[in-house]
C-alpha positions in Angstrom: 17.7 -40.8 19.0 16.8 -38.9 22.0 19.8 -40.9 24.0 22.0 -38.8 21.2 20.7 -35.7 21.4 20.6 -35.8 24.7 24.8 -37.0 25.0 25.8 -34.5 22.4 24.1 -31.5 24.4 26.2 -32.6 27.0 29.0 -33.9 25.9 29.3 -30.3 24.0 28.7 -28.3 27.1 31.1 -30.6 29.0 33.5 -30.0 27.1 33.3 -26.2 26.5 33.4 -25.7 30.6 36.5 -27.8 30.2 38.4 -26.2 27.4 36.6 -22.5 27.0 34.4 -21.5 24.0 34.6 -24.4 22.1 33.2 -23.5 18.4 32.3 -19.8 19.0 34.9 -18.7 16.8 32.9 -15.6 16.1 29.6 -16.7 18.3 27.7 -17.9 16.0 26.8 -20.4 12.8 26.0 -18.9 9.8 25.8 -15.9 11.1 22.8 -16.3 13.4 22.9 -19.6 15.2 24.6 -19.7 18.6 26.6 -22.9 19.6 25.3 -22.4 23.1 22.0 -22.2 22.1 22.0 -25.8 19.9 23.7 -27.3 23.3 20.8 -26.1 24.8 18.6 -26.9 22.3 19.6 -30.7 21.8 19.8 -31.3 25.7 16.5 -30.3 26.1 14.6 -32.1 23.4 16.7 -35.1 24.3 16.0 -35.3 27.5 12.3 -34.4 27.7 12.0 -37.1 24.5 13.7 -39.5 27.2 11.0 -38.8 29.7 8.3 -39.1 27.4 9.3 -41.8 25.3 8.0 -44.9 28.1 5.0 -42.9 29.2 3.8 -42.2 25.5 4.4 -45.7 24.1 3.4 -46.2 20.5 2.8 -42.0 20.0 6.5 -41.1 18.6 5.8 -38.4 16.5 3.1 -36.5 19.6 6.5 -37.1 21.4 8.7 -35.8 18.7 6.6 -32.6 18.4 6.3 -32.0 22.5 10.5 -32.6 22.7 10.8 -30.2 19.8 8.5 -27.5 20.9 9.9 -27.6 24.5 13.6 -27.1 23.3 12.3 -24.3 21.1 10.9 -22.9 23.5 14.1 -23.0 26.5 16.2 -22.1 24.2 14.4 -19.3 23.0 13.9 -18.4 26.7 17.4 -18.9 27.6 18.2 -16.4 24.6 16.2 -13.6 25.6 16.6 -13.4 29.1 20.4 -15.2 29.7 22.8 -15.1 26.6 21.8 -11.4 24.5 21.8 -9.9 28.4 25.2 -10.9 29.1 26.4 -10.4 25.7 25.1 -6.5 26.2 26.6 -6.7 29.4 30.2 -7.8 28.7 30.4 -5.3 25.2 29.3 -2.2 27.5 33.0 -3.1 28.8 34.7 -3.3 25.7 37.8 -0.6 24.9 39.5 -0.3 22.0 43.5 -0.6 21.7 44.5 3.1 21.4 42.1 4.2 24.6 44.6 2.8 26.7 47.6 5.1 25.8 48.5 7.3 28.6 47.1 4.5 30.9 49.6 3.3 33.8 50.5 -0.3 33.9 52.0 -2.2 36.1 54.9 -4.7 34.4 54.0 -8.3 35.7 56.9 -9.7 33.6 60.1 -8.3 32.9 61.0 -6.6 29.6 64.1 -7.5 29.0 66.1 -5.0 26.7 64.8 -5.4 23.4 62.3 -8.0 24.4 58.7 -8.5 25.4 57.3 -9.0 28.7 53.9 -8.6 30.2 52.0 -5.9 31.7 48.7 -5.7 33.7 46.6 -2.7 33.6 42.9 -1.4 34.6 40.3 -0.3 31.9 36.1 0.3 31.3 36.1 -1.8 34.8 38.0 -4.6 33.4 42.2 -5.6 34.4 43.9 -7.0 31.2 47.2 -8.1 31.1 48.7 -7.7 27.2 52.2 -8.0 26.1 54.3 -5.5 26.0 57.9 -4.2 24.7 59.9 -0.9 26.0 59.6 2.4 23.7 63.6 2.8 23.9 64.2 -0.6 23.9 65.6 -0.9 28.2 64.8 -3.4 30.2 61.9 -3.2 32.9 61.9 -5.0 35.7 58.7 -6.7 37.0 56.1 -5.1 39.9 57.6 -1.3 37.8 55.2 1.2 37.1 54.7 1.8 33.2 53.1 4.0 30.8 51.5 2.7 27.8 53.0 5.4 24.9 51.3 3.5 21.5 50.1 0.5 19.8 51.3 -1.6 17.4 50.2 -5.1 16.2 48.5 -5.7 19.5 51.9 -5.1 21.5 51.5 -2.2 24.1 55.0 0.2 23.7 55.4 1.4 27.5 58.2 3.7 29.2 59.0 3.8 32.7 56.3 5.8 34.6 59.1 8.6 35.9 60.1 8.4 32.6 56.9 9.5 31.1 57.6 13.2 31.0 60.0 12.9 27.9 59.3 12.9 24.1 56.6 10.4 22.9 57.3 8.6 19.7 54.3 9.3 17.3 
């Protein structure tokens, strides 16, 4: 049983370096439960029920209760002082859509006329790149300086940077 726990801690951790945030659709499990934290939780009462089991032969449930109080408590621990400081940290960061317009951009991949291309710009400390489409509908060549005008349905409407002077859509 421990072997399991032990493997599906981290197997799940494994696998959520590999591939990103595995299961933390909205960060938690019914509301309250943080994947991370189970990882955590599971590797750690695997493993210390590994450690124990041989030395405690014959007291499974003393070994059950140790395994189980220990995970608690890392997890806990790992809660308090690792995951809710980062999660504070990374939300002081956080911008919504229409603060960027009037931000300059720089295009990282051409608009084409009437398409969509990419553009990279610098908010709250962070650099995002976003897609983006042309206000008039011209084509803007990559490494061009743009100005983000509005927001629609997460695309970022931009216009030339010498450009920017004229009449905004609203």
């Amino acid at each position: 049983m421990y072997m399991v726990m032990f493997g599906v801690g981290v197997g799940f951790i494994v696998l959520t370096l590999i591939i990103g945030q595995v299961a933390e659709l909205d960060g938690t499990f019914f509301g309250f439960i943080k994947p991370s934290l189970v990882a955590i939780f599971f590797v750690v009462m695997g493993g210390v029920g590994l450690i124990l089991t041989p030395r405690m032969d014959g007291l499974v449930l003393v070994v059950a209760i140790i395994s189980f109080a220990a995970a608690f408590l890392v997890a806990a621990v790992m809660n308090r002082f690792i995951i809710i400081p980062l999660h504070k940290a990374q939300n002081t960061s956080a911008f919504h859509m229409q603060d960027t317009i009037g931000i300059t951009a720089t295009v990282i991949s051409p608009i084409p006329q009437g398409g969509y291309g990419k553009i990279r710009y610098s908010i709250s400390g962070s650099i995002v790149t976003s897609p983006a489409k042309s206000e008039d509908g011209a084509a803007i060549k990559a490494g061009e300086t743009a100005s983000i005008v509005y927001v629609e349905k997460n695309t970022y409407f931009v216009r030339r940077a010498e450009d920017a002077d004229a009449p905004r859509r609203n």
